[in-house]
MMTF fields as JSON, N, C-alpha, C and O atoms, coordinates in Angstrom:
{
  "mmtfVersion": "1.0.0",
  "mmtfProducer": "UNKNOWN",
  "numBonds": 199,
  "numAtoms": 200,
  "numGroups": 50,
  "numChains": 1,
  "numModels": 1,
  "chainsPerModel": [1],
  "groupsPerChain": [50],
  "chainIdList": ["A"],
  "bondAtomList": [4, 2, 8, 6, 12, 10, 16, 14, 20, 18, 24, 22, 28, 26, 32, 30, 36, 34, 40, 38, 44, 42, 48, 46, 52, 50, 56, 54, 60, 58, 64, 62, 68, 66, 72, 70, 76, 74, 80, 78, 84, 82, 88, 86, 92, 90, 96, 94, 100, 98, 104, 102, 108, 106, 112, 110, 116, 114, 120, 118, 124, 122, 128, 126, 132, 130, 136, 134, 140, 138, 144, 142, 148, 146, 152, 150, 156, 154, 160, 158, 164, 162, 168, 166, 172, 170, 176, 174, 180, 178, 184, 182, 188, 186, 192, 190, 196, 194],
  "bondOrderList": [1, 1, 1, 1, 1, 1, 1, 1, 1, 1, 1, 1, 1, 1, 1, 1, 1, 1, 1, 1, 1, 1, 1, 1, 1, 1, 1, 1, 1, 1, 1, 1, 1, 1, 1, 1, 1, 1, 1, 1, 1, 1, 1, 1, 1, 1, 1, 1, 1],
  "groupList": [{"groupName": "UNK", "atomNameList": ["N", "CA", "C", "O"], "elementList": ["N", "C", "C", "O"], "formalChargeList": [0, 0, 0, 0], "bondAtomList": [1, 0, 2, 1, 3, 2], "bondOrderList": [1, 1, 2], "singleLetterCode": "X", "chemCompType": "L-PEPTIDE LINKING"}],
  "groupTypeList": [0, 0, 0, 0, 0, 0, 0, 0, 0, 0, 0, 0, 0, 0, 0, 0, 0, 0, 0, 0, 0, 0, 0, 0, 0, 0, 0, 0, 0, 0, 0, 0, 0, 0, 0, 0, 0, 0, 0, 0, 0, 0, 0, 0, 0, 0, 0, 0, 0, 0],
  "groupIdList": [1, 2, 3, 4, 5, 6, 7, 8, 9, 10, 11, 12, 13, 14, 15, 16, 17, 18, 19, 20, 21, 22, 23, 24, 25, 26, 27, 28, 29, 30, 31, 32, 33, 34, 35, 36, 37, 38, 39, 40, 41, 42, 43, 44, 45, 46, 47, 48, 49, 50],
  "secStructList": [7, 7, 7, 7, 4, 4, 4, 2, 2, 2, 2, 2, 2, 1, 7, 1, 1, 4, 4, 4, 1, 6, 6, 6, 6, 2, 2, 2, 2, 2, 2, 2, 2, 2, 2, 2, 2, 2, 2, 2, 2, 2, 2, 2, 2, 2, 2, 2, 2, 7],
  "xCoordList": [-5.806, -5.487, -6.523, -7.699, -6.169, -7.064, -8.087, -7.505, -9.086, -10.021, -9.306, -8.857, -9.185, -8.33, -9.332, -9.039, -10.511, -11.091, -11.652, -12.165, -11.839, -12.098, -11.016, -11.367, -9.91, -8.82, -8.656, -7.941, -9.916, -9.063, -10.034, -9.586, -11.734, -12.334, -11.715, -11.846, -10.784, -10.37, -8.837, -8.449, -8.279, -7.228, -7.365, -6.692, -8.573, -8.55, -9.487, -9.545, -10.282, -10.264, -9.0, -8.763, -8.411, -7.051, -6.125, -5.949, -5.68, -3.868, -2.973, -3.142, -1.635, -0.455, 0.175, -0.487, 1.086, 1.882, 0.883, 1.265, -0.281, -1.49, -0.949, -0.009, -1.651, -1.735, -0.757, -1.097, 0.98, 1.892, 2.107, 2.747, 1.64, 1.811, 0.904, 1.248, -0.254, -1.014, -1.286, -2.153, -0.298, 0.379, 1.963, 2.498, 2.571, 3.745, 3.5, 4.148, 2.143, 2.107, 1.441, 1.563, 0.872, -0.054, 0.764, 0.597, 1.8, 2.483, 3.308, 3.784, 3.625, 4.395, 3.677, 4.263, 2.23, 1.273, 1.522, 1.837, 1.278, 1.405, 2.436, 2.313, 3.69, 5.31, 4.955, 5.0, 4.396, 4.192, 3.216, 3.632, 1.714, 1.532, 2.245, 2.404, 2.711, 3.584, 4.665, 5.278, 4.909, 6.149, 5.442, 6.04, 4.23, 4.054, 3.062, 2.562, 3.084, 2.258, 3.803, 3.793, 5.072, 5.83, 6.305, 6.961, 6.165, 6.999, 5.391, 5.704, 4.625, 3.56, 3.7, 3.427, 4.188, 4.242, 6.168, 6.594, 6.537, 8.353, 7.85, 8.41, 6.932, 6.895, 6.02, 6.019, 5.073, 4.241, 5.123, 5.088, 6.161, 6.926, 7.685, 7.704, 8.25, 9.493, 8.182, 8.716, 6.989, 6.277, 5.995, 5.621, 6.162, 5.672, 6.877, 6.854, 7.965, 9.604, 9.298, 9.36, 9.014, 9.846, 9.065, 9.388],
  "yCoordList": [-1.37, -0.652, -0.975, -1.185, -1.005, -1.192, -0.244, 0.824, 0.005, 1.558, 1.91, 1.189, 2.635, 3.697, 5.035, 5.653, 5.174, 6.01, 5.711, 6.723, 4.302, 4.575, 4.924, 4.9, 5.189, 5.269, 7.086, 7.39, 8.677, 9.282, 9.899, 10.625, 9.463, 10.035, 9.857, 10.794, 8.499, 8.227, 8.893, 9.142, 9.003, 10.004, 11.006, 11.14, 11.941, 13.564, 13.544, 14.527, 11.886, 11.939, 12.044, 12.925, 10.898, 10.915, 11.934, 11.872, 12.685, 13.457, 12.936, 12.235, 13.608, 13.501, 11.913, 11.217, 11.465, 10.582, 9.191, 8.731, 8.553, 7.809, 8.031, 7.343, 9.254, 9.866, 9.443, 8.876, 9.732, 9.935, 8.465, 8.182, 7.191, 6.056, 5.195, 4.263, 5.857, 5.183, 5.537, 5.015, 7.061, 7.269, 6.571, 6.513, 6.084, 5.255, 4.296, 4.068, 3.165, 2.13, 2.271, 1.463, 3.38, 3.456, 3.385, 2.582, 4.325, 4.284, 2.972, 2.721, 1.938, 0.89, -0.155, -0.809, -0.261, -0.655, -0.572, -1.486, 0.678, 0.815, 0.274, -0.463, 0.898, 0.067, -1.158, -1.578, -2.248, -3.593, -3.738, -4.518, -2.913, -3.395, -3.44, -4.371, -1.986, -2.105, -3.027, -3.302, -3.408, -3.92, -5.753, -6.663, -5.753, -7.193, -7.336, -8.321, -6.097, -6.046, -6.104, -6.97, -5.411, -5.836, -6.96, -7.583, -7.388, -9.2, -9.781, -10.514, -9.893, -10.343, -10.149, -11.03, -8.797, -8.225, -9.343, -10.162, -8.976, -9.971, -11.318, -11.753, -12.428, -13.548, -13.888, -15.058, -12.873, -13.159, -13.249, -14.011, -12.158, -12.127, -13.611, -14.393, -13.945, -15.083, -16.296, -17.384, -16.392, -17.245, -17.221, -18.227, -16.103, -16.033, -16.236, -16.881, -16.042, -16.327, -18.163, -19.058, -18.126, -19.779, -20.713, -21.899],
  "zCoordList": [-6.127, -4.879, -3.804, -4.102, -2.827, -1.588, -1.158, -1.349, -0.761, -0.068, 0.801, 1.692, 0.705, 1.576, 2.39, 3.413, 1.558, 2.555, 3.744, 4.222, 4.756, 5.715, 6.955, 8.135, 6.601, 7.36, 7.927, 8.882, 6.672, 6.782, 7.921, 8.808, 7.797, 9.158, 10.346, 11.133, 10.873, 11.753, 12.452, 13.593, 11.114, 10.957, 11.895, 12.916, 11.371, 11.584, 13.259, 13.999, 13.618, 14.782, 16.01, 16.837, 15.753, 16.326, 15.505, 14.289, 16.189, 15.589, 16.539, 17.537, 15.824, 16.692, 16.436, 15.666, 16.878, 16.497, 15.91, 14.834, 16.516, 16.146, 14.809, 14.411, 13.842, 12.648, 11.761, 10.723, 12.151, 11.49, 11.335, 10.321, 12.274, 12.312, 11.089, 10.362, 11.193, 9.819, 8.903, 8.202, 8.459, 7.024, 6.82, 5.713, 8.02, 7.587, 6.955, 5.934, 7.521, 7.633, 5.802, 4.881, 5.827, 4.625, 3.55, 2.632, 3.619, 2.613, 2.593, 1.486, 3.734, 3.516, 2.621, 1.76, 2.929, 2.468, 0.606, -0.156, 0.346, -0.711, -1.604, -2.581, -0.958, -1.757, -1.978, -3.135, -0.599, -0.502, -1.865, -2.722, -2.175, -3.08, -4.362, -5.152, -4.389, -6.05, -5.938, -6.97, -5.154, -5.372, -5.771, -6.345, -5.292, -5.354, -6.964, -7.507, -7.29, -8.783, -9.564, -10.439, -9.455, -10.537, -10.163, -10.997, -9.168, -9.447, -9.701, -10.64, -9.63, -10.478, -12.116, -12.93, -12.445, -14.296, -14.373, -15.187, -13.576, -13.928, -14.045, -15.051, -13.467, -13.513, -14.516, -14.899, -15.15, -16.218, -17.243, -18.209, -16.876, -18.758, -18.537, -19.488, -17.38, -17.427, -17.602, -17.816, -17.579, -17.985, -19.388, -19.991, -19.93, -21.589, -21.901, -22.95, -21.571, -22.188, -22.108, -22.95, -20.897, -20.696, -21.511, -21.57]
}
């Protein structure tokens, strides 16, 4: 996972839409990583298959 704590001092400086924008992005962030760890775990197995 990435550090994530320097994002939340800056957070609670800025509110209001700023805020709601870099928990979207945060959480897009996140999907993006899981999603790029199971096609990382899918291509390991189709490498141990193949």
């Amino acid at each position: 996972m990435r550090p994530v704590r320097p994002w939340f001092p800056y957070n609670r400086m800025i509110h209001g839409e700023t805020c709601d924008l870099h928990g979207n992005s945060l959480k897009i962030s996140v999907l993006l990583d899981i999603g790029a760890r199971r096609a990382a775990a899918v291509t390991a197995v189709w490498t141990r298959a193949g």
